[in-house]
C-alpha positions in Angstrom: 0.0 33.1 -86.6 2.4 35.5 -85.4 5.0 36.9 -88.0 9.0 35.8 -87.4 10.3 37.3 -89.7 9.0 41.2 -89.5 10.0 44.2 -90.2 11.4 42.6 -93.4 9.6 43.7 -97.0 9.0 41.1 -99.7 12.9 41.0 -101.0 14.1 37.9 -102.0 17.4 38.1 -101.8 19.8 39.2 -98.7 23.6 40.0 -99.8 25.4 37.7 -96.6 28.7 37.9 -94.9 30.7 35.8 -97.0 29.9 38.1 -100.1 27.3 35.5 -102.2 23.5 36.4 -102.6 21.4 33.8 -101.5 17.8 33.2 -101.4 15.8 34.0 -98.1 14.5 31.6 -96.0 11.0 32.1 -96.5 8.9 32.3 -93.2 5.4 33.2 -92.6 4.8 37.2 -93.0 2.4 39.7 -92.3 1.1 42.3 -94.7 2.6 44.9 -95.6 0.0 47.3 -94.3 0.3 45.9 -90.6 3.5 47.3 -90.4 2.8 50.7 -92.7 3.8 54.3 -91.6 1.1 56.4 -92.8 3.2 59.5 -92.3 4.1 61.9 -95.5 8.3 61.6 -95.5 9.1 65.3 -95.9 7.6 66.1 -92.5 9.4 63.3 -91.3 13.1 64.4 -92.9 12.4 68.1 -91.7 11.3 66.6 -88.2 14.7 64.1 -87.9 16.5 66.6 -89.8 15.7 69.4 -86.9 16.1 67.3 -84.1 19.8 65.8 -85.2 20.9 69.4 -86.1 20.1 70.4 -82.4 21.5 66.9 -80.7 25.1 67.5 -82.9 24.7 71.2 -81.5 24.6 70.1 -78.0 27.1 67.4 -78.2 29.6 68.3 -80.3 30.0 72.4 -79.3 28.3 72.6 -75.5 29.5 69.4 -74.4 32.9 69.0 -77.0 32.1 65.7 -76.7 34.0 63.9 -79.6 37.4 65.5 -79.0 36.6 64.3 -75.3 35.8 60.3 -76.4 39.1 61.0 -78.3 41.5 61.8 -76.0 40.3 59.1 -73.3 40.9 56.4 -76.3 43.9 57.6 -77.4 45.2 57.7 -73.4 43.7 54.2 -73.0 45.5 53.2 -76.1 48.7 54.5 -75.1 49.0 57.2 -77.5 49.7 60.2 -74.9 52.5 62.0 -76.6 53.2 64.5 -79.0 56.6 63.0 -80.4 56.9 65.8 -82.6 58.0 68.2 -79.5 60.8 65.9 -78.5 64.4 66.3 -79.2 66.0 63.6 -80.7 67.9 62.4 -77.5 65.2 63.1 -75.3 63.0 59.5 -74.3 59.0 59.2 -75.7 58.5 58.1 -72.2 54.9 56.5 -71.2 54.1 54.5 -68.5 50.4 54.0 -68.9 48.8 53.6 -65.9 45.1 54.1 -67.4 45.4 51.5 -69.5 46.5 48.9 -66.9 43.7 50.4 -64.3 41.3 50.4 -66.4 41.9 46.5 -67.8 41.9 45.2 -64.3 38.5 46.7 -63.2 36.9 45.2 -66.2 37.4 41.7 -66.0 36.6 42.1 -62.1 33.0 44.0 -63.1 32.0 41.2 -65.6 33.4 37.7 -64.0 30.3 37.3 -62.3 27.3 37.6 -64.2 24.1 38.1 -62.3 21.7 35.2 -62.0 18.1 35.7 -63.7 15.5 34.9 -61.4 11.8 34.6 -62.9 8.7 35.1 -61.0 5.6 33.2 -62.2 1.9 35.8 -62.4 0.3 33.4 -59.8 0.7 30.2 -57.4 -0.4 28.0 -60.6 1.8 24.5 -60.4 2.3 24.5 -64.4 3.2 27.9 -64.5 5.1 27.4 -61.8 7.1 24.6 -63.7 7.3 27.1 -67.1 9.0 29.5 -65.0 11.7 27.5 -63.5 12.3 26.5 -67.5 12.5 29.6 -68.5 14.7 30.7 -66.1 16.9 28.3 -67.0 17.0 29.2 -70.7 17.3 32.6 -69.7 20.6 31.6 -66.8 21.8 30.0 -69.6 22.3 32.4 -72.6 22.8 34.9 -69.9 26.2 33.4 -69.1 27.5 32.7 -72.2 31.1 33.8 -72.9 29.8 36.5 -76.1 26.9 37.5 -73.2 29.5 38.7 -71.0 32.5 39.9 -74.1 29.5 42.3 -74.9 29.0 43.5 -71.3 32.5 43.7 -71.3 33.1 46.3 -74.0 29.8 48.0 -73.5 31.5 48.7 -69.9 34.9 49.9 -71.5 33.0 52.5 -73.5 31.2 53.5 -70.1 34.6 54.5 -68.9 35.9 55.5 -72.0 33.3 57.1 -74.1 30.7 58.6 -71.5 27.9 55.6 -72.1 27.0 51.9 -71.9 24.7 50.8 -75.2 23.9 47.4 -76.2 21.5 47.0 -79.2 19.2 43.8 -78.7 17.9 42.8 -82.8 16.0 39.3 -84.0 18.2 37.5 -86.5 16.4 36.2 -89.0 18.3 33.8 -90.5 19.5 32.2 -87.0 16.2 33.0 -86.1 17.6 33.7 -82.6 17.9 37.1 -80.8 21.4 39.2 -80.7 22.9 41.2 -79.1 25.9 43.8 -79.7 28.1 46.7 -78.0 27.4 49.9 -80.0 30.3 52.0 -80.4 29.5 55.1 -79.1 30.5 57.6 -81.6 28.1 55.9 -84.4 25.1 57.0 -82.4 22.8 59.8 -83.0 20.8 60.3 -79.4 17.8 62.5 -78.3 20.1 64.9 -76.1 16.7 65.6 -74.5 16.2 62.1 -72.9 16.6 62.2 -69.2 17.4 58.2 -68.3 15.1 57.1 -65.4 15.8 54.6 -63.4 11.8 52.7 -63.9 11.2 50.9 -66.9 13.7 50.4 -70.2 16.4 52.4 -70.1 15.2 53.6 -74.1 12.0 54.7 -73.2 13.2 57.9 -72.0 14.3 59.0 -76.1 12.1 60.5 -78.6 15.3 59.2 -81.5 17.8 56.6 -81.4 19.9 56.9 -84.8 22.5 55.2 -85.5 24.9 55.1 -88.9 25.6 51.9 -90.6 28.3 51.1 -93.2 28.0 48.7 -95.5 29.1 48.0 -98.9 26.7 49.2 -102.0 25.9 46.1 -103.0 24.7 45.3 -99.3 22.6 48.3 -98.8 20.8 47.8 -102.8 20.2 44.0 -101.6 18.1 45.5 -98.6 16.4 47.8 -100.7 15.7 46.9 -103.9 13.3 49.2 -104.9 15.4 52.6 -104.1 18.2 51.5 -106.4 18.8 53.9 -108.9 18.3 56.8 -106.3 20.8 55.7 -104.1 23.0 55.0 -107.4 22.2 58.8 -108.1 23.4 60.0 -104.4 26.7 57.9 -104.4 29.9 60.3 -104.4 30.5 60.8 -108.2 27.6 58.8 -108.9 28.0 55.1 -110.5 27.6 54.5 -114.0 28.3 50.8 -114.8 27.8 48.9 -111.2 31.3 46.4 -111.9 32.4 44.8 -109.1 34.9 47.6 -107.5 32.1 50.2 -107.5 29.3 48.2 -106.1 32.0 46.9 -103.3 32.9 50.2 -102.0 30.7 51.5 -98.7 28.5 53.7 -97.8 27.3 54.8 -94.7 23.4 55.7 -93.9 21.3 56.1 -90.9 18.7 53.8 -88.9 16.3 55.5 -86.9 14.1 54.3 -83.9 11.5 57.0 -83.1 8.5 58.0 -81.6 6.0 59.9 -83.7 2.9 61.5 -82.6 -0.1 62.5 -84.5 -2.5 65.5 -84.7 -4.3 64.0 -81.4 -0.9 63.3 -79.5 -1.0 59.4 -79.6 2.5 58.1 -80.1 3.7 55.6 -82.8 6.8 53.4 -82.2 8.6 53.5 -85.7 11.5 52.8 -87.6 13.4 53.9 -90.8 16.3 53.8 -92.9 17.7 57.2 -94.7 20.4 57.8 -97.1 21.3 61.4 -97.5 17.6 63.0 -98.3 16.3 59.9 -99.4 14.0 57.8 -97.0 15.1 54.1 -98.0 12.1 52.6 -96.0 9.8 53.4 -93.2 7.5 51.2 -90.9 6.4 50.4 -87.7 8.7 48.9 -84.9 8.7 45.5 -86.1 9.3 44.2 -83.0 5.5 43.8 -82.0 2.9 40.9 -82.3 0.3 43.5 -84.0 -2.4 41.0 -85.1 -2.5 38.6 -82.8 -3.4 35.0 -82.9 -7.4 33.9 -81.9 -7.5 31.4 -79.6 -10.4 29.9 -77.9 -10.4 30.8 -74.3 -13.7 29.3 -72.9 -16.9 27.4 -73.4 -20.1 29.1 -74.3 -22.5 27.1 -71.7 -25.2 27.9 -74.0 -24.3 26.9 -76.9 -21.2 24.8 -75.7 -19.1 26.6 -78.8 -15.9 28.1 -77.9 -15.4 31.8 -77.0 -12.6 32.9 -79.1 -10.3 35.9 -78.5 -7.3 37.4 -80.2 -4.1 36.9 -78.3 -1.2 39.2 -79.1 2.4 38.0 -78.1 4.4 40.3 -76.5 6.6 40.8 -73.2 6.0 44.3 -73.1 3.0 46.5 -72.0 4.2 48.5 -75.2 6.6 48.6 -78.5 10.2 49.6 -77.3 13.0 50.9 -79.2 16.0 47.7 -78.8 18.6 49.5 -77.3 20.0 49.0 -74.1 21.4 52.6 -72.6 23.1 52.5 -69.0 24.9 55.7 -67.2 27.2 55.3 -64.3 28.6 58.9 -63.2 25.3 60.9 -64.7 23.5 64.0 -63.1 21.5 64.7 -66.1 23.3 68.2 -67.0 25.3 66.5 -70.2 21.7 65.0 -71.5 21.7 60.9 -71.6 26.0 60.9 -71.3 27.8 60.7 -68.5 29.4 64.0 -67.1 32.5 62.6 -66.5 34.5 59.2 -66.5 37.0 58.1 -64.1 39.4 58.0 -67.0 38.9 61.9 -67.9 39.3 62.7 -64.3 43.0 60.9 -64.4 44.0 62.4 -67.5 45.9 65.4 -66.1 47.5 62.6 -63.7 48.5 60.3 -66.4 50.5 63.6 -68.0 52.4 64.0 -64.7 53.4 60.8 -64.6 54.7 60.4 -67.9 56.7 64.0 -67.6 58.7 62.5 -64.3 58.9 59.3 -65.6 60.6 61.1 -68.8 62.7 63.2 -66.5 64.1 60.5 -63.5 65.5 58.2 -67.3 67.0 61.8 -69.2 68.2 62.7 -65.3 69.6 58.8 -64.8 71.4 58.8 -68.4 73.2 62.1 -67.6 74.4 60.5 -64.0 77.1 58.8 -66.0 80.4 60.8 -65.5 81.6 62.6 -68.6 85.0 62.6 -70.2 87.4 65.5 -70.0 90.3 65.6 -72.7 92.5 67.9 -73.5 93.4 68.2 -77.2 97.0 68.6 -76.9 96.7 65.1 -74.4 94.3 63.3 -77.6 93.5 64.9 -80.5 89.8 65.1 -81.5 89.5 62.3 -83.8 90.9 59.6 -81.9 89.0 61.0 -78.8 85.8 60.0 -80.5 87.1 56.7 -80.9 87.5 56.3 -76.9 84.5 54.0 -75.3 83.6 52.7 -71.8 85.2 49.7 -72.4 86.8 48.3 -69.2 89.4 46.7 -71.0 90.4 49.4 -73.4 94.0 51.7 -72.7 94.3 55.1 -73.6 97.4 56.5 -74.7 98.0 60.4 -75.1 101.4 62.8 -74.7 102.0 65.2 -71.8 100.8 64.9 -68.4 97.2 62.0 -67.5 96.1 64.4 -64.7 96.6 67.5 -66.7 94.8 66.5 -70.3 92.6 63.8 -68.8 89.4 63.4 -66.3 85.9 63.0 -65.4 83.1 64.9 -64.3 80.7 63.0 -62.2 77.2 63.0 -63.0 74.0 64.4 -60.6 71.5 61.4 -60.3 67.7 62.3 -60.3 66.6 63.8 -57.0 64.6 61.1 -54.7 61.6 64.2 -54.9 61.2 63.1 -58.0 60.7 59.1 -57.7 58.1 60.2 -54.5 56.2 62.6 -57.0 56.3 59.6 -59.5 54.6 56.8 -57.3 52.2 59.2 -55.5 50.7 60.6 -59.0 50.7 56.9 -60.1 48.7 56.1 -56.7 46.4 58.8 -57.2 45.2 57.4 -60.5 44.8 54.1 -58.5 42.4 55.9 -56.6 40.4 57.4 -59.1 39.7 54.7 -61.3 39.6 52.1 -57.9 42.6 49.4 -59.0 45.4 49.5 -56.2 47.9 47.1 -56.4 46.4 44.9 -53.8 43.6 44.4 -56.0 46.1 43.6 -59.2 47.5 41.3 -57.1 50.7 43.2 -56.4 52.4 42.6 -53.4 53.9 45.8 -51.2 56.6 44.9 -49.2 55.9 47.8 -46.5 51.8 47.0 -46.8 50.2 45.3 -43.7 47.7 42.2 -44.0 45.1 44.2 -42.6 46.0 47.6 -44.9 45.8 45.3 -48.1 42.8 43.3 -46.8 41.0 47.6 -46.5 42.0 48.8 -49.9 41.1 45.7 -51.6 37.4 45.9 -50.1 37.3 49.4 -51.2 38.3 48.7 -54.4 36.0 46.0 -54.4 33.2 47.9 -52.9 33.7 50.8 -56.3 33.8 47.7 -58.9 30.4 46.2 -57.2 28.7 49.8 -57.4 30.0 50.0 -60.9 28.2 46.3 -61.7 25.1 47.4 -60.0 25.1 50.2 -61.8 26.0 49.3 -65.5 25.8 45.2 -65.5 22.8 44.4 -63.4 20.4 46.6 -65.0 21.8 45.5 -68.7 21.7 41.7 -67.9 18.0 42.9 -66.5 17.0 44.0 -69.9 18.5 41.7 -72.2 16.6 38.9 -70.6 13.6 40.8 -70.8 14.3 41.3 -74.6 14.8 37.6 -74.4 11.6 36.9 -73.7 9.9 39.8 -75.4 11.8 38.1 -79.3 10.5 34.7 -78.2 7.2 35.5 -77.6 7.0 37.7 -80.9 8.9 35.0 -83.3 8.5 32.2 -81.5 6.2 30.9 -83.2 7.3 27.2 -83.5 9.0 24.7 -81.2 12.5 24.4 -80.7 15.4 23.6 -78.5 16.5 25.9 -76.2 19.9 25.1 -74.1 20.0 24.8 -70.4 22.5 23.4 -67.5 21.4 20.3 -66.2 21.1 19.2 -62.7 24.1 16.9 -63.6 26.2 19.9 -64.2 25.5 19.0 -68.2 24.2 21.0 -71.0 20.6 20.0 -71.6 18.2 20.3 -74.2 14.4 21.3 -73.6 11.5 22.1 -75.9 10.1 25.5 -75.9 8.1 28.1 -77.9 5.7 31.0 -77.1 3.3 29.4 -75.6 5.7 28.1 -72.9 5.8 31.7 -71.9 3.2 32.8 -69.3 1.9 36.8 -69.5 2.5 39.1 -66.4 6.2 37.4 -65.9 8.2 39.2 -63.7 12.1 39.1 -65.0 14.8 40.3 -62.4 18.2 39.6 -61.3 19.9 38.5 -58.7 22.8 40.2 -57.4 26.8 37.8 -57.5 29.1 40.7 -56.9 30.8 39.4 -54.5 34.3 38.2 -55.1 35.2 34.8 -55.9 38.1 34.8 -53.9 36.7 36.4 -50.9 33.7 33.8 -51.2 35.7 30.8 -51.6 37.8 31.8 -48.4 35.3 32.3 -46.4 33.5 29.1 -47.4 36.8 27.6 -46.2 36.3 29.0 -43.1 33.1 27.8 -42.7 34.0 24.6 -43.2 36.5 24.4 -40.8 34.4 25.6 -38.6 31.8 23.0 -39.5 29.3 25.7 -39.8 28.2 25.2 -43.6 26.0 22.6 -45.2 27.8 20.7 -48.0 25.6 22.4 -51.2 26.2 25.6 -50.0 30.0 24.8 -49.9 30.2 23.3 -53.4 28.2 26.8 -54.6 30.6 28.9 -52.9 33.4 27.1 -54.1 31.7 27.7 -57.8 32.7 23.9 -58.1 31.1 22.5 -61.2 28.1 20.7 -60.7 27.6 21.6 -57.0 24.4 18.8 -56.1 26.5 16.2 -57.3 29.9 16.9 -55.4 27.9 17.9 -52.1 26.6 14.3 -52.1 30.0 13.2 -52.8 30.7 14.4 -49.3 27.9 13.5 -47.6 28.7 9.9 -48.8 32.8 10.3 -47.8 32.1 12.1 -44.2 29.5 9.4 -43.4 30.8 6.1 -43.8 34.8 5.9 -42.5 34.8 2.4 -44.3 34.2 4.1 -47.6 31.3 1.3 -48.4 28.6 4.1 -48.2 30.9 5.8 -50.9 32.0 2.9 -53.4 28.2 1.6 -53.9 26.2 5.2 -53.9 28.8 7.1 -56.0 30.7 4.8 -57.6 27.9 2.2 -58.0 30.4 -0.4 -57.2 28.3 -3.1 -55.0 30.8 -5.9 -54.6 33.6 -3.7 -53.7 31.1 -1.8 -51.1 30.1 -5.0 -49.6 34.1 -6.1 -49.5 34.5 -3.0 -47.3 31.6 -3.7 -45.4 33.1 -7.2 -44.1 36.3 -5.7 -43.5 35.2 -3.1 -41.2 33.2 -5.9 -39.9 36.6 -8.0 -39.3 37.8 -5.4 -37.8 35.6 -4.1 -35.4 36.9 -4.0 -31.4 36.1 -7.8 -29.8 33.1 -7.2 -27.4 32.1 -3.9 -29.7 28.7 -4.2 -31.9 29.4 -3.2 -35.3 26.4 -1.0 -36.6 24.0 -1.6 -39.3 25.3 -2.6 -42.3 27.9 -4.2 -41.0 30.4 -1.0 -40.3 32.0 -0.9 -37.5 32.0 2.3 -35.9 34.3 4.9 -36.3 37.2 5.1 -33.4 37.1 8.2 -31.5 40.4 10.6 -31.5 41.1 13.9 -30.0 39.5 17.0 -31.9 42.4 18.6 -34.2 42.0 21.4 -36.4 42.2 19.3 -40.0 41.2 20.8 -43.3 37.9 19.7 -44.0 37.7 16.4 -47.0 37.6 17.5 -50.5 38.9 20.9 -49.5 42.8 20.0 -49.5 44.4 22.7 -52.1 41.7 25.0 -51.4 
């Protein structure tokens, strides 16, 4: 029997969430020499030691890469000025176009998530049938709201941080795969890897590191038997583990990797390190290395079974679980993106905050300024004079010689055109015009808006194809992969119904056929544009009734197209009150009254409806559509 719970050494006790130590659930494990590293650990700390120095080196000094992801978060944040450099009647002013570009793209890129389509090895009728269930498993999770929050901010560090990574892990205590938007800045890469676009996106790096923080008491838990070393590394060191101390965090690093020995054969492997220490090293536990024996065939000899060892896994091979996508990449920054959209409008976003700071200092100074002579007021009750329209000023000598105003220079029209055409260009480097946040421009043709909405469109859908598609691709191939490893015993797995309702079916590993071919199915397309020209269609009476409902994204599409079949077909409604509604007697009280009805001389069809009286043609919104 296949292990569910690897990867995981003998502890029995797992510091949770909530703060309390619990006992593990105990599941069926494999050896501890199944999973061993036979590697020495100071070749392996020189090794990762050496290839992090030269990954920082590249990132942090060729490529200045952290004081980049900076600056594009702080933009997108809003934080864009240097207050400090203002005087105090100038305005902080920030108009923060980035920000608003970049939040309208995103929930455009991800309100559509691709279908999962799965392709059975052969023409097999039960395999077949296990397909189309796992497929709808698969649909299922794929589309579930924290499926498409983690695409969603995997996507925002794309723009903002250079790369998309989503880290695909087994839970054991849900005993359920998971999967989670890495921030960026907490990786450690191979700046080697070149990303291909055949295979996972991982294969292409040697390391994936990646630091974790947790509290001391967390990080003992997992590794009991490096306790008093890591005590001896902690800053300061701790001397009587009370609460306070053992609550404080620290951060250390886990690392994927691929180690090869004296005869060049690669290893998949993983490890956790503190400082120098190594806290513990294995093989990627995310492998069926034993197998299961199964019997497979008949010996027509002896008429005993041939048995064979079957290992469960998706892959051809053990794959590090991260998820890596580029979307502006030539290969010259190493696995990150060269630039982002957001980087490019950066100098942009300074131009517009600069003339939106000078038309509001220009437009308070329009005011006219007061005049006085101090022999018509003196200074103190001068002071004392405001703009109030019902206020009377009182001085001695001559109004026109100690009183008047100066009028004010508004802001020159130059600069409100400089304004909205730096504003626009950022529109058009990030691909969000107002058209497409659903702005209207008073000036802007149908046509014009109907153009720069589809190329908007046309940027977010190469965007999704680029960063979405592929991810959704391989997290339901780590879908599969986790329930073929750990599934080792049956359970419910949710699907969507043909009712429209969430269903329950039975599944395990062995519902899962080898030589499965996982893709996706492209739904870029936007709703809006979709639903009107399913309208059209319609009107046109040029689409079937299923297709419609799909279009329409109507919730549970079968059922409403029959619906209308049952409406359009039957102008007494009978057809309609005893298929849908299942109402017989009312149907059949129809039925006579169309019968009653029916012209004197005419023959009322079948069923007793009479048949439906002819009208001119008129262009009428078709039934079910009204609202549309």
């Amino acid at each position: 029997m296949a292990n569910i719970n690897r990867g995981i050494s003998n502890r029995e006790e797992e510091y949770l969430r909530h703060g309390e130590i619990e006992e593990k659930p105990q599941f069926e494990t494999l050896s501890h020499g199944v999973l061993e590293l036979n590697v020495p650990e100071k070749d392996l700390l020189r090794v990762l030691d050496m290839k992090q120095r030269e990954s920082e080196d590249f990132f942090d000094n060729k490529l200045n890469l952290g004081k980049r992801r900076k600056k594009n978060n702080d933009y997108w944040r809003g934080k864009q000025i240097d207050y400090g450099m203002f005087h105090r009647w100038q305005v902080p002013y920030v108009d923060n176009v980035i920000y608003r570009d970049v939040e309208t793209i995103l929930p455009i890129a991800v309100s559509k998530v691709p279908d999962i389509i799965v392709s059975p090895a052969s023409e097999d009728p039960e395999k077949i049938k296990r397909a189309k269930a796992l497929q709808s498993v698969l649909d299922f999770t794929v589309k579930q709201r924290h499926v498409r929050q983690v695409l969603r901010k995997a996507t925002r560090h794309s723009l903002l941080d250079f790369i998309f990574v989503i880290k695909a892990r087994w839970d054991k205590l849900k005993q359920s795969f998971v999967f989670e938007a890495i921030q960026p800045d907490k990786l450690i890469l191979d700046h080697t890897a070149m990303r291909t676009d055949f295979g996972m996106s991982s294969e292409a790096f040697d390391f994936i590191g990646e630091w974790i923080e947790e509290p001391l008491k967390v990080v003992i838990s997992k590794f009991p038997n490096k306790k008093q070393e890591i005590l001896d590394r902690t800053a300061g060191g701790v001397k009587q583990e009370n609460a306070r101390q053992m609550a404080n965090k620290i951060r250390y690093q886990e690392i994927w990797f691929t180690w090869h020995d004296d005869n060049g054969i690669p290893t998949e492997a993983l490890l956790w390190r503190y400082k120098d220490l190594i806290l513990d090293k294995m093989r990627n536990p995310y492998w069926d290395y034993e197998g299961q024996e199964r019997a497979v065939a008949i010996d027509p000899i002896t008429g005993n079974p041939i048995k064979q060892t079957i290992q469960f896994n998706h892959f051809d091979m053990p794959k590090k679980p991260y998820i890596i996508m580029n979307y502006q990449y030539t290969g010259v920054s190493g696995p990150i993106d060269d630039t982002t959209p957001v980087e490019q409008a950066l100098p942009l976003q300074d131009v517009v905050n600069k003339r939106g700071r000078q038309i509001t200092e220009l437009a308070d100074k329009a005011n006219p300024k007061k005049i006085i002579s101090a022999e018509f007021i003196s200074k103190e009750d001068a002071v004392d004079i405001t703009d109030d329209p019902g206020e009377t000023i009182v001085g001695e000598g001559s109004v026109r010689d100690g009183f008047t105003y100066v009028p004010g220079i508004p802001p020159n029209p130059v600069l409100f055109q400089d304004l909205v055409s730096n504003r626009l260009e950022i529109d058009n480097i990030i691909g969000a015009h107002a058209t497409t946040r659903g702005e209207r421009v008073p000036e802007e043709s149908g046509i014009a808006r109907q153009i720069t909405r589809e190329g908007d469109f046309g940027r977010i859908d190469d965007m999704v194809l680029s960063l979405i598609e592929p991810a959704a691709d391989e997290m339901a191939n780590w879908m599969v992969h986790f329930m073929k490893v750990f599934g080792t015993q049956e359970h419910f797995a949710q699907v969507l119904g043909e009712a429209g309702k969430t269903e329950f079916v039975e599944f395990d590993r062995d519902s899962i056929d080898d030589g499965l071919n996982i893709t996706v199915k492209a739904s870029t397309v936007d709703k809006t544009e979709r639903r009107a020209t399913a309208t059209q269609l319609a009107s046109a009476g040029s689409i079937d009734p299923l297709s419609l409902m799909e279009d329409l994204d109507a919730k549970n599409p079968i059922e409403r197209a029959k619906r209308m079949i049952a409406f359009q077909s039957d102008p007494s409604g009978a057809s309609y009150m005893q298929l849908i509604l299942g109402d017989q007697q009312g149907a059949q009280t129809l039925q006579d009254n169309a019968a009653q009805q029916a012209p004197e001389g005419g023959a009322a069809p079948a069923g007793g409806i009479a048949p439906p009286t002819q009208a001119p043609p008129t262009e009428v919104t078709p039934p079910g559509l009204e609202g549309v």
